[in-house]
C-alpha distance (Angstrom), angle and dihedral (degrees) to the residues before:
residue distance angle dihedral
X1 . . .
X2 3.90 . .
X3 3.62 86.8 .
X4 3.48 96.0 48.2
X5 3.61 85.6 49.0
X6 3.56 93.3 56.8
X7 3.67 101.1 47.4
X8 3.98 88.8 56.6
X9 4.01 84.8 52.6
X10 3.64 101.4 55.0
X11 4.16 92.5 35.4
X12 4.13 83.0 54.6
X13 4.05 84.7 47.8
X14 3.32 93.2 52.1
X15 3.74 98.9 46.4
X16 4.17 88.2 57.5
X17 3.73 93.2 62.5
X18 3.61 90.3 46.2
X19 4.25 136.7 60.8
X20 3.65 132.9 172.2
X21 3.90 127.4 -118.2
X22 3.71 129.9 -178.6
X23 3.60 87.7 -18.7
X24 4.01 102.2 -49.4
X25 3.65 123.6 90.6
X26 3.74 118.7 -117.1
X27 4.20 128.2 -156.6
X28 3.66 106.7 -123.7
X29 3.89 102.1 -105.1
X30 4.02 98.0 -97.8
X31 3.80 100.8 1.0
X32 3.48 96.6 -100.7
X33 3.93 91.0 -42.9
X34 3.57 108.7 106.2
X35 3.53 117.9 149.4
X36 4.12 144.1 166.0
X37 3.74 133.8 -160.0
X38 3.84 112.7 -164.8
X39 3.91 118.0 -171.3
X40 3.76 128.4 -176.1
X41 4.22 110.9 -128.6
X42 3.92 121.0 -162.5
X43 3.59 116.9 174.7
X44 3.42 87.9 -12.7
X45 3.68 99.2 -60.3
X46 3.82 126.6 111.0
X47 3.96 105.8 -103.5
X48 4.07 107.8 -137.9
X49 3.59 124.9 -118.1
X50 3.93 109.1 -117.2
X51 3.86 120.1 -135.6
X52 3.55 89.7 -98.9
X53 3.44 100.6 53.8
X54 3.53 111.9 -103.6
X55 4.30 125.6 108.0
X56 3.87 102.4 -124.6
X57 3.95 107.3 -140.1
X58 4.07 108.6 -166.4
X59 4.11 97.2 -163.8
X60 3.74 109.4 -131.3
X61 4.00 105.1 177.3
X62 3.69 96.0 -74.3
X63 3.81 98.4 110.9
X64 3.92 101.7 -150.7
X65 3.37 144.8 40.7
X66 4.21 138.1 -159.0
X67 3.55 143.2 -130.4
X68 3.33 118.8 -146.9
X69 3.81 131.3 -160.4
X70 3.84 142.6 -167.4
X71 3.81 115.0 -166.0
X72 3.72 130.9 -171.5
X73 3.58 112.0 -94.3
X74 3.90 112.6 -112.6
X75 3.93 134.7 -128.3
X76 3.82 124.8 -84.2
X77 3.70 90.8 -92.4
X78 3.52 93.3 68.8
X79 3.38 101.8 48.9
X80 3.85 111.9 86.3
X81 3.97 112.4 -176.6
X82 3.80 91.2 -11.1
X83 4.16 90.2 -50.2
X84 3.83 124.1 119.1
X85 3.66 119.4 -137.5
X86 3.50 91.6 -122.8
X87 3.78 132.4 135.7
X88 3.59 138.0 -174.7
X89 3.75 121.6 -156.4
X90 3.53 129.4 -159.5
X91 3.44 139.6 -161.5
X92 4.39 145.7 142.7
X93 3.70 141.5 -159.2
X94 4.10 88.6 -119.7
X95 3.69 132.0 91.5
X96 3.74 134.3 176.7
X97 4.30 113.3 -143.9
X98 3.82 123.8 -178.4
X99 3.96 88.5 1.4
X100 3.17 101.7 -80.5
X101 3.32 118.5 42.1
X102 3.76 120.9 83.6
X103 3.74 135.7 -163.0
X104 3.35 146.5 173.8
X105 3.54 132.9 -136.2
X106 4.26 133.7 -154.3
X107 3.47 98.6 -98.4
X108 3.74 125.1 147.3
X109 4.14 109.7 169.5
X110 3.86 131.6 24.8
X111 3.81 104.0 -66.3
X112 3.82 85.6 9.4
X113 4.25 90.0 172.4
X114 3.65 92.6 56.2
X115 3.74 90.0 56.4
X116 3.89 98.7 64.7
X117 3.62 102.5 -0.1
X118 3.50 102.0 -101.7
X119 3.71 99.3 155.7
X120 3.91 86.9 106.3
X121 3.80 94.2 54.9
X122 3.35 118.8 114.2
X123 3.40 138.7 -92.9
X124 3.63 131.1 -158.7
X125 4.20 116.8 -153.3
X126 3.49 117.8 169.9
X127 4.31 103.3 -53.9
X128 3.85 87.7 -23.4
X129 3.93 127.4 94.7
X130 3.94 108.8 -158.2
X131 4.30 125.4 172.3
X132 3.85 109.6 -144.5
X133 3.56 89.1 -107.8
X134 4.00 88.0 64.9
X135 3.24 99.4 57.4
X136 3.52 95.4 41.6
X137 3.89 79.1 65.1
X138 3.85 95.6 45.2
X139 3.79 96.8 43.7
X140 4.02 128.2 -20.4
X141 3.59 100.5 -108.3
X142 3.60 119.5 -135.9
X143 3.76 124.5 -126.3
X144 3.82 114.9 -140.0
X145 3.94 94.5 -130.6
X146 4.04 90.6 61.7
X147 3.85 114.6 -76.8
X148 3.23 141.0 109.6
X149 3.88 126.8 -160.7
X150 4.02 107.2 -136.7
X151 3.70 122.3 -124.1
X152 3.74 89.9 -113.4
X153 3.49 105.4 43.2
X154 3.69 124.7 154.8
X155 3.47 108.1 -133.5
X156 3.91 96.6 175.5
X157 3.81 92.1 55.8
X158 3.55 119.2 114.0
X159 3.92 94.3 -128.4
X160 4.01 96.6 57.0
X161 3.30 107.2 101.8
X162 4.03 87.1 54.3
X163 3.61 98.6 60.5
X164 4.69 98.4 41.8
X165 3.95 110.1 79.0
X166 3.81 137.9 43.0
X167 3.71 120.7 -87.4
X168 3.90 135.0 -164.6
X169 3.67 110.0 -171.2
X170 3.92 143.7 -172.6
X171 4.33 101.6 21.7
X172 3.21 134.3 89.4
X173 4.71 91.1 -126.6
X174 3.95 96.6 56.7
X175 3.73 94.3 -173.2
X176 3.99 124.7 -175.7
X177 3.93 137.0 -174.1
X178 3.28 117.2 -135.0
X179 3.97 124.6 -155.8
X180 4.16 112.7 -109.8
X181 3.67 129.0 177.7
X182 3.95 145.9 174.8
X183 4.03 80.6 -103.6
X184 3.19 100.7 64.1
X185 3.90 97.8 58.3
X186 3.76 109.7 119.4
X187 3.64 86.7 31.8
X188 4.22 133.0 110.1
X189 3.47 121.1 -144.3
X190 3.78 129.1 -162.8
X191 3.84 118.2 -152.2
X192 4.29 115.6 -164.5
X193 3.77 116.8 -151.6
X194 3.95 109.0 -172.6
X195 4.31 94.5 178.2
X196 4.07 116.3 -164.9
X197 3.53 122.8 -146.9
X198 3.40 101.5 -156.8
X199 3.86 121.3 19.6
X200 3.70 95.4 -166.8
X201 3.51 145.0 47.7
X202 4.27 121.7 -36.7
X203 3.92 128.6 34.7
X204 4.08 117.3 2.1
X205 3.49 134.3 -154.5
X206 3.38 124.3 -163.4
X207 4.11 123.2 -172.5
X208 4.17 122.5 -177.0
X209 3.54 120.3 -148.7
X210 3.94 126.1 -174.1
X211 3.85 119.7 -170.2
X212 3.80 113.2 -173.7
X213 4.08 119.3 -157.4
X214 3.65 134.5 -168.6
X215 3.98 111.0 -162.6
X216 3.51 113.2 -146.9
């Protein structure tokens, strides 16, 4: 009976760390073990976390800054030709329109506005009130992680959410500049990571990362 017992354990084990798809079964990307370590560089030195959470970034010229990631290295089945099917996507609450003005929008995940919609919410700059989707009409605003939203973007279409945000894909450091200025001191910015284990077809994991910084 203890054997029996046993047998069923490790055969229930087993069946965790592996799914079926189409008919083959997969390994989940990192048996269960996916992880991500985000640091903040400046000038090529790692910016501290302060005790209440946020990096502190005192602007000294150099007009950008980079997060840098380690991931967990995935099973064999997501590695084609020595590259992992892995994909790290980046995104923030701050924008830059005309060239010098900056805003900020409600945003509280990576993609936050396709989540509930909230490209119609409003947004208060100086005496004005603008949605997203006006100033998209105005000017394409540009995001400071490395996107722009065209002037005729189609917000309703099925395949938006895969074209908005900043992506470094296929190795294991995903790195990304991001856009910092003498403008934005005073300011705090709020970078999204959403980080896919697995960009093709089987098991997925999916880890969200939020990095707040104050410029000073």
């Amino acid at each position: 009976m203890k054997k029996i017992l046993l047998f069923s354990l490790i055969l229930f084990s087993l069946s965790s760390c592996y799914k079926e798809y189409y008919g083959r079964v997969y390994q989940t990307p990192c048996d269960g073990n996916c992880n991500t370590n985000y640091t903040v560089i400046y000038k090529a030195d790692t910016v501290p976390i302060n005790s209440n959470g946020y990096y502190e970034i005192e602007w000294d010229g150099l007009n950008y800054f980079q997060i840098q990631g380690k991931l967990s290295d995935v099973n064999e089945d997501y590695v084609i030709n020595k590259i992992p099917l892995v994909s790290a996507n980046f995104d923030s609450d701050y924008w830059v329109l005309f060239d010098t003005l900056n805003f900020s929008v409600p945003m509280y995940s990576y993609l936050g506005w396709f989540n509930d919609q909230s490209m119609n919410t409003p947004i208060s700059i100086g005496p004005y009130t603008y949605t997203m989707k006006d100033l998209i009409a105005l000017h394409p605003p540009y995001n400071i992680v490395g996107y722009q939203i065209p002037k005729h973007f189609c917000f309703d279409c099925p395949y938006a959410p895969t074209i908005v945000g900043s992506k470094s894909k296929y190795n294991y450091s995903p790195t990304q500049n991001v856009l910092l200025d003498n403008e934005m001191v005073g300011d705090t910015i709020n970078i999204f990571i959403e980080t896919w284990f697995n960009t093709d077809i089987g098991p997925r994991e999916i880890i969200n990362d939020e990095i707040n910084i104050v410029i000073i």
